[in-house]
Biotite code that builds the C-alpha atoms (Angstrom):
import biotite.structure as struc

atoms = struc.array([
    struc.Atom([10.488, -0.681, 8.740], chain_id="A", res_id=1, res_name="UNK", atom_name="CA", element="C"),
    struc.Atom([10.173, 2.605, 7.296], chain_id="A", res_id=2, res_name="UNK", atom_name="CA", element="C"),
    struc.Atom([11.051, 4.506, 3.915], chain_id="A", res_id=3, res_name="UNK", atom_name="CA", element="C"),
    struc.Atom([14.254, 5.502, 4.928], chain_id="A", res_id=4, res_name="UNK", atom_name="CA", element="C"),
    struc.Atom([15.315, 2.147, 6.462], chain_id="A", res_id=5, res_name="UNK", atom_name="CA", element="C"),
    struc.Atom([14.377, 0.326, 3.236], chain_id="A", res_id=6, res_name="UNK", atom_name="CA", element="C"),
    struc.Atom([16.043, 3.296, 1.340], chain_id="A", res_id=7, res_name="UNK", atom_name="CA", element="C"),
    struc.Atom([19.353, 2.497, 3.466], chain_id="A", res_id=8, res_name="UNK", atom_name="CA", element="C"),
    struc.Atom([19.403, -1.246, 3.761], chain_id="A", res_id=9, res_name="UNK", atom_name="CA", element="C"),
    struc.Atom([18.611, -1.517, -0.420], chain_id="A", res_id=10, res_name="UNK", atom_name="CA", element="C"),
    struc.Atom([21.866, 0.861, -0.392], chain_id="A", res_id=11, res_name="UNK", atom_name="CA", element="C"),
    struc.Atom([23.854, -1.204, 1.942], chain_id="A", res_id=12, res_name="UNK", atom_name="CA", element="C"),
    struc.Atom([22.780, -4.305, 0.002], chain_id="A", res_id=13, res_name="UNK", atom_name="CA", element="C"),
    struc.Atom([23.435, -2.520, -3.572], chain_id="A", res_id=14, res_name="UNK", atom_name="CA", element="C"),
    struc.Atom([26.367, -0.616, -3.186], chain_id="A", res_id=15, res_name="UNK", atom_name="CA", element="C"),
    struc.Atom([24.254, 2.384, -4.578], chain_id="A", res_id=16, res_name="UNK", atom_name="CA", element="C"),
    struc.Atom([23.912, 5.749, -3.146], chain_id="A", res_id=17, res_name="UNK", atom_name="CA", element="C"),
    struc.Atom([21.082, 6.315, -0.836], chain_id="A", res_id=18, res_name="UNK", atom_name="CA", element="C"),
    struc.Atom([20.103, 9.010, -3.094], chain_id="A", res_id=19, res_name="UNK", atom_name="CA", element="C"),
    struc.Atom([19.943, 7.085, -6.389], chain_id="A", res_id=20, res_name="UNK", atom_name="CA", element="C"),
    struc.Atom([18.063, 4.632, -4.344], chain_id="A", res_id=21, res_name="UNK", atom_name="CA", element="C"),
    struc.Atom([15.718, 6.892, -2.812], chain_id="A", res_id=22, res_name="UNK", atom_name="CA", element="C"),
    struc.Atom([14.974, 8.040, -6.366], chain_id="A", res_id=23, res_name="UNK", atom_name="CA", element="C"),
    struc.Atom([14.522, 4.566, -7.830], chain_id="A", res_id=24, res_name="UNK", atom_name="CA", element="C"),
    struc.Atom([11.773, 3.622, -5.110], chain_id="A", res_id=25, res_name="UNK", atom_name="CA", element="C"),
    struc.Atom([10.182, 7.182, -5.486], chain_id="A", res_id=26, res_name="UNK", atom_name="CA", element="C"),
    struc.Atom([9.871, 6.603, -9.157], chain_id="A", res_id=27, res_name="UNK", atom_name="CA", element="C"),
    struc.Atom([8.672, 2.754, -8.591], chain_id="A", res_id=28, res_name="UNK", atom_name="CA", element="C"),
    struc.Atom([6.162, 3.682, -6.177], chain_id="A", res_id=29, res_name="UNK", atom_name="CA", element="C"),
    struc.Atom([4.818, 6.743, -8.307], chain_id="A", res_id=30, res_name="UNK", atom_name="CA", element="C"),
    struc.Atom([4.493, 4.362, -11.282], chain_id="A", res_id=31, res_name="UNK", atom_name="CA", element="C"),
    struc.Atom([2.287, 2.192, -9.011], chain_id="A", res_id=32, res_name="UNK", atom_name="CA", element="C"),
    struc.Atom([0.046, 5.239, -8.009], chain_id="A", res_id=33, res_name="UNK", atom_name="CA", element="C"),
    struc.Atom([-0.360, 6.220, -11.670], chain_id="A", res_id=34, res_name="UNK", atom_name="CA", element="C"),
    struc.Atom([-1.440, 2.453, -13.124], chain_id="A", res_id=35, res_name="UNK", atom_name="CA", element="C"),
    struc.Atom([-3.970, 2.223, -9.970], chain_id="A", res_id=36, res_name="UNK", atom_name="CA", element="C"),
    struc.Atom([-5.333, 5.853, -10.858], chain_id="A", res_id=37, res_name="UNK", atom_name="CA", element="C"),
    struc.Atom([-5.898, 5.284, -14.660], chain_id="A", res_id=38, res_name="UNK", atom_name="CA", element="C"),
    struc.Atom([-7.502, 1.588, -13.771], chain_id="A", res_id=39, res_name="UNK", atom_name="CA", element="C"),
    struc.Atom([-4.473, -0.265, -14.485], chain_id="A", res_id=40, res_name="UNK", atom_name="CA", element="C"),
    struc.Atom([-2.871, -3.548, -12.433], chain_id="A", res_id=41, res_name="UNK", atom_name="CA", element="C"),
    struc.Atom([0.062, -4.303, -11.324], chain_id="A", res_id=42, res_name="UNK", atom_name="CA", element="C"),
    struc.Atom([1.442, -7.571, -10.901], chain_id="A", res_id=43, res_name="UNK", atom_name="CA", element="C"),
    struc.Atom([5.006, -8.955, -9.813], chain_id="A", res_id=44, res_name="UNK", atom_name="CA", element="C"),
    struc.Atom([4.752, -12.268, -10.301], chain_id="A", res_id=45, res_name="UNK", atom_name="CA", element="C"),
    struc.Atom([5.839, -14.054, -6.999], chain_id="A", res_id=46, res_name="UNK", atom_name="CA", element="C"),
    struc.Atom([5.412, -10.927, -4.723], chain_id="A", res_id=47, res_name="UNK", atom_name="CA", element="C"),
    struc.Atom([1.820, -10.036, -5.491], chain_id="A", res_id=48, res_name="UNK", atom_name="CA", element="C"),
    struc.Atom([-0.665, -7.545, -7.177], chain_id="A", res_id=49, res_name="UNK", atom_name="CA", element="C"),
    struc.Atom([-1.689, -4.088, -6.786], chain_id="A", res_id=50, res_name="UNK", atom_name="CA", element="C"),
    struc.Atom([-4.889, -3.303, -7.964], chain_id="A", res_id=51, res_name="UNK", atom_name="CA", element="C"),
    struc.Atom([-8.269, -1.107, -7.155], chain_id="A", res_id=52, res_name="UNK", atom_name="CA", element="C"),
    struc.Atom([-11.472, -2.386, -5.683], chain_id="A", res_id=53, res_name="UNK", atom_name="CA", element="C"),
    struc.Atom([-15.082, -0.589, -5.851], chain_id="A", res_id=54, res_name="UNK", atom_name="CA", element="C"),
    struc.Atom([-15.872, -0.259, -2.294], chain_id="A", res_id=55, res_name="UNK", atom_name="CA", element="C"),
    struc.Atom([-20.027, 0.403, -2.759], chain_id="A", res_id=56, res_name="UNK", atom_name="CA", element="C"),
    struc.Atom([-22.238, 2.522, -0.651], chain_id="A", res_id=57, res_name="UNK", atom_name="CA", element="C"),
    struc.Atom([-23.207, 2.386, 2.631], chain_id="A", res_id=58, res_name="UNK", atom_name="CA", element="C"),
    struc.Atom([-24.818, 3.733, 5.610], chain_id="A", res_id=59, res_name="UNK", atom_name="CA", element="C"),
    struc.Atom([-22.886, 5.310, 8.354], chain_id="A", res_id=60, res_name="UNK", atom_name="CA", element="C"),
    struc.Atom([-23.086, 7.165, 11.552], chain_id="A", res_id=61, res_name="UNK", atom_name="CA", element="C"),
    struc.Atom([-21.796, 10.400, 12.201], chain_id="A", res_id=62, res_name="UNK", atom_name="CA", element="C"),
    struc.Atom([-19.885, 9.729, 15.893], chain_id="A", res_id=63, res_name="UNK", atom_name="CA", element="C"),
    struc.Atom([-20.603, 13.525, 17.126], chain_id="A", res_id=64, res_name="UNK", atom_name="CA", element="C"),
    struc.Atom([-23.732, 14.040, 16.459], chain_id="A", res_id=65, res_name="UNK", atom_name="CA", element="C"),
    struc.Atom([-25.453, 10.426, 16.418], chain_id="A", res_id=66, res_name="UNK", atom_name="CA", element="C"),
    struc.Atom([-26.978, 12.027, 12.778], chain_id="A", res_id=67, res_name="UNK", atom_name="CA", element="C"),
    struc.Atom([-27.565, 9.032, 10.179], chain_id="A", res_id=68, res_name="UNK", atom_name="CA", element="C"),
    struc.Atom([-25.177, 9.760, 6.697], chain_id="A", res_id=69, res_name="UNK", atom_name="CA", element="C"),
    struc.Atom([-25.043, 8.271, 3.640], chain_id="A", res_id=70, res_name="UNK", atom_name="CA", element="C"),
    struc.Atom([-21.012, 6.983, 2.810], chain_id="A", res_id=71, res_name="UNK", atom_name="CA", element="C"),
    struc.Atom([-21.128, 6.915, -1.746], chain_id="A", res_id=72, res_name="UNK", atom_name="CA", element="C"),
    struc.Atom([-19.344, 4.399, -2.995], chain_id="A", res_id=73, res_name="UNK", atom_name="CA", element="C"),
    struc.Atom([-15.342, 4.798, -3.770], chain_id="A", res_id=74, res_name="UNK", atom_name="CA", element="C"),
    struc.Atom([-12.563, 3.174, -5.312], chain_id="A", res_id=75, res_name="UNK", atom_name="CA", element="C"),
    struc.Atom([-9.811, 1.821, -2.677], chain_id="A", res_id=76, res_name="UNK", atom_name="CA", element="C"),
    struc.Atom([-6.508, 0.624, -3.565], chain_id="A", res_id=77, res_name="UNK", atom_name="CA", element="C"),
    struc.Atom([-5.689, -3.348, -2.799], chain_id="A", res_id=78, res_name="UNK", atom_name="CA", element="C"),
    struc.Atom([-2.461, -5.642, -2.517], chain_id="A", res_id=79, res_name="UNK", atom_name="CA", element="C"),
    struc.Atom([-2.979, -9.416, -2.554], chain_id="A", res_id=80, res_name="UNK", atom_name="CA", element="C"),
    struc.Atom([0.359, -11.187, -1.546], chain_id="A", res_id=81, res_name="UNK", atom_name="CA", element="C"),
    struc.Atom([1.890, -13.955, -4.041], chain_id="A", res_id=82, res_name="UNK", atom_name="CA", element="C"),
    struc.Atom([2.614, -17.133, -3.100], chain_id="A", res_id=83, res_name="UNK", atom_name="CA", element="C"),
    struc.Atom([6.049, -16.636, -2.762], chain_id="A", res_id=84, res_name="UNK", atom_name="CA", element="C"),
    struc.Atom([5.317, -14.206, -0.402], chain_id="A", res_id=85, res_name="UNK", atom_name="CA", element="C"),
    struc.Atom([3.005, -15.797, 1.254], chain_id="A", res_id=86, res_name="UNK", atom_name="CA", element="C"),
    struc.Atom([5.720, -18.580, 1.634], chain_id="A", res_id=87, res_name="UNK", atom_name="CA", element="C"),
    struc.Atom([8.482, -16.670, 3.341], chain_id="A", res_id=88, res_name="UNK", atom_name="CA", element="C"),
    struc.Atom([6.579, -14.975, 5.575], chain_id="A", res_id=89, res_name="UNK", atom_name="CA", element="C"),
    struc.Atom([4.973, -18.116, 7.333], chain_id="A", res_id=90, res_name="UNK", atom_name="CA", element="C"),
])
């Protein structure tokens, strides 16, 4: 499932427009994006948590040249499923 089916099967399911629900998961999703950027988590209980992880440092490999580099460390978003979740999709 993409964006847009989402967008039209919460506006079959709702009775709202596809564009009032297209803005409604644009702004949830962009709410989302600015709690992980500024350190924040979220949580929906029963669904599951965003959150960010510190992925450290590492040694790679560049593939086209064979030439060792170093990777720095980063920050990577995460989602760990609730239980709930984790229920209905066994």
């Amino acid at each position: 499932m993409n964006k847009t089916d989402l967008v039209n099967n919460i506006s079959a399911k709702s009775g709202m427009t596809k564009k009032d629900v297209e803005a409604v998961l644009n702004n949830f999703l962009g709410e989302i994006t600015t709690a992980l950027s500024s350190g924040d988590k979220v949580q929906l209980i029963g669904f599951g948590t965003f959150e960010t992880r510190k992925r450290s440092g590492r040694t790679g490999r560049n593939p086209q040249t064979g030439n060792t580099i170093t990777i720095p460390e980063s920050k990577v978003p995460a989602f760990k499923a609730g239980n709930k979740l984790k229920d209905a999709v066994k």
